[in-house]
KOLNU-826457 format. One record per residue (C-alpha): x, y, z. Coordinates in steps of 0.001 Angstrom, whole numbers, padded with zeros to 6 digits, always signed. Example, Ala and Ser with C-alpha at 12.3 -4.5 7.8 and 13.67 -1.06 7.14 Angstrom:
2
+012300-004500+007800+013670-001060+007140
***
This chain:
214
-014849+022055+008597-018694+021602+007945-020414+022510+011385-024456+021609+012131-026246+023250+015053-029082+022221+017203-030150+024720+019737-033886+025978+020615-032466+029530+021952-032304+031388+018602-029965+034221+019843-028051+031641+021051-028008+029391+017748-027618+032799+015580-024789+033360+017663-023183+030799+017210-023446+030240+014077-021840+033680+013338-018608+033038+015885-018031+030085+014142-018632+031426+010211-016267+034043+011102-013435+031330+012550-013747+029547+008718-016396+027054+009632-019122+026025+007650-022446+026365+009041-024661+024046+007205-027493+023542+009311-029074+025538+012340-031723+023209+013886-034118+024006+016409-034691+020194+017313-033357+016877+017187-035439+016025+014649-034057+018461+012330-030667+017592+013332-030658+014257+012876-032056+015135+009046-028542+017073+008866-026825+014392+009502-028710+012111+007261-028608+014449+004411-024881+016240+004498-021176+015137+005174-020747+017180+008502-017515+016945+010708-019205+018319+013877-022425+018862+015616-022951+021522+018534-026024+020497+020237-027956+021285+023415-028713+018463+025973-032406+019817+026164-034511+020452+022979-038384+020786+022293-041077+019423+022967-039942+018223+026176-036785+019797+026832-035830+016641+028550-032494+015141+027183-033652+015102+023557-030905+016504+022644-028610+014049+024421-030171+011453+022849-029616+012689+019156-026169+012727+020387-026094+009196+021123-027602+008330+017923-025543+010336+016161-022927+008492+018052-024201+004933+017309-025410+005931+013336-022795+008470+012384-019536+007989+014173-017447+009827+012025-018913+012384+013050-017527+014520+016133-020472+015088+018825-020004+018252+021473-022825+018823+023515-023587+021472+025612-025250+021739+028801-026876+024622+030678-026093+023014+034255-023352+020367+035695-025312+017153+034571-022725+014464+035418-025103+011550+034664-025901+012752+031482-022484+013116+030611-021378+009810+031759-024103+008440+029305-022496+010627+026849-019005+009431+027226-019979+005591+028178-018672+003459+025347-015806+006270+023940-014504+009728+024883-013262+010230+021171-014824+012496+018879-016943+013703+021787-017362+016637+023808-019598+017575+026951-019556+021777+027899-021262+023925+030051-022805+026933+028084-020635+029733+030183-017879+027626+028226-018641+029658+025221-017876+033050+026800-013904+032008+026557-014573+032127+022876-010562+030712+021938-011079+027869+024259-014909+027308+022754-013153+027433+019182-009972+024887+020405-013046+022387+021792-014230+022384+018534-012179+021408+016326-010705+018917+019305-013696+017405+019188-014319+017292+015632-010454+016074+014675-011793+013046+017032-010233+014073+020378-012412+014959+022970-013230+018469+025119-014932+017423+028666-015712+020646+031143-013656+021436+033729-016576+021503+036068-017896+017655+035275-013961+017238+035571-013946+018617+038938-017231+016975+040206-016254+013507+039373-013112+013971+041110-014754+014908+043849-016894+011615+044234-015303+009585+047222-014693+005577+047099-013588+003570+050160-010918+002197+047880-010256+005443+046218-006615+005036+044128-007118+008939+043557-005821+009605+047221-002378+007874+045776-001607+011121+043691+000210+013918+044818-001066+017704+043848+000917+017830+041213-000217+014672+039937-004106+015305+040313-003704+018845+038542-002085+016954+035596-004791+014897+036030-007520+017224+035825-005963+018592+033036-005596+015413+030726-008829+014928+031556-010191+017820+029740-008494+016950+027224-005022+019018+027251-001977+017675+025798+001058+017049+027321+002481+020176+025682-000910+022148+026870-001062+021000+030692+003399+021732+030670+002227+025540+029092-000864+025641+031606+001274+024827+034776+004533+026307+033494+006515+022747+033415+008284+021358+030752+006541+018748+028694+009113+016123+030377+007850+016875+033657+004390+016116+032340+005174+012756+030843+006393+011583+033943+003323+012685+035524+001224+010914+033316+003202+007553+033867+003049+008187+037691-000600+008761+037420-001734+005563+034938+000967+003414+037361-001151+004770+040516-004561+004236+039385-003604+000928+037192-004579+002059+033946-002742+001181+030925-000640+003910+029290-001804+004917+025784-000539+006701+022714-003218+009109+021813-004686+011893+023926-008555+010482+023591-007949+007020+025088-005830+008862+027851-009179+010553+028516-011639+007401+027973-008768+005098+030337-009552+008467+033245-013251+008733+032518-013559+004556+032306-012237+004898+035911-013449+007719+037368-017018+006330+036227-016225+003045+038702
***
């Protein structure tokens, strides 16, 4: 799995580069801008790209935005960004036209190194890896038509969950169900918020991001 790496923080970007080597990955590219990145891209067959939201010379959301070109140019490609702080704007630009083959983290993410790894490859196998914390704030948001006060606890845990992008056999080992229980969850939950029930675990995460984003 051929990895490319855009981040300014060269402790950081050395290691990560290492964590992943040693997991099999490999590391063709560690960039310290979009610029460079985007020259990865152009230039070798990668599966994945790991790149900050903020790079030089402004570190605005230059790094976002070689995501979304990357996105747009390259979308074979798998896209997981990561973010210092909970950005939920930038991550709804992110994830606006597709949650597959995409991925939005918080750095402290990588300090749970087998969940960093599983994100990875999630999002490069073209299923997506969104933080629990984004997760979390968008549920929080409020509507005055809110459908999200229709689900039970249960219900909104699973929901949280397959938002992240768990699978049904990964939210029934995370809340020690059986993977039965979860399916009828999931049908409970697309029924209650009147989305249409899919087959693959990324457009079960776009059909929950498409809402939550409304």
């Amino acid at each position: 799995m051929r990895v490319a790496i855009a981040e300014d923080a060269v402790l950081l970007r050395e290691g990560l580069s290492r964590l992943l080597g040693d997991e099999g990955f490999d590391v063709v590219g560690q960039c310290g801008d979009a610029d460079e990145l985007l020259l990865k891209v152009r230039s070798y067959p990668l599966d994945v790209v790991i790149v900050d939201v903020r790079l030089p010379p402004t570190h605005s959301d230059e790094g976002l935005r070689a995501a979304l070109e990357i996105r747009k140019s390259h979308p074979s490609v798998g896209v997981l960004v990561l973010s210092q702080y909970v950005e939920v704007g930038l991550a709804m630009k992110l994830l606006a036209d597709s949650a597959e083959g995409v991925g939005y983290l918080l750095k402290d993410r990588i300090g749970d190194v087998k969940d960093f790894l599983a994100a990875v490859r999630r999002v490069a196998d073209g299923g997506s890896a969104v933080d629990p914390i984004i997760v979390s704030t968008l549920l929080s948001r409020r509507r005055s038509d809110d459908p999200l006060e229709r689900l039970t606890p249960r219900e909104r845990e699973v929901l949280v969950l397959m938002a992240e992008g768990s699978s049904n056999q990964g939210i029934a080992d995370r809340l020690v169900i059986t993977v039965r229980a979860v399916e009828k969850y999931v049908s409970s939950i697309f029924g209650k918020l009147g989305l249409p029930s899919t087959g693959t675990e990324s457009r079960r995460v776009l059909a929950v991001l498409a809402f939550l984003r409304a």
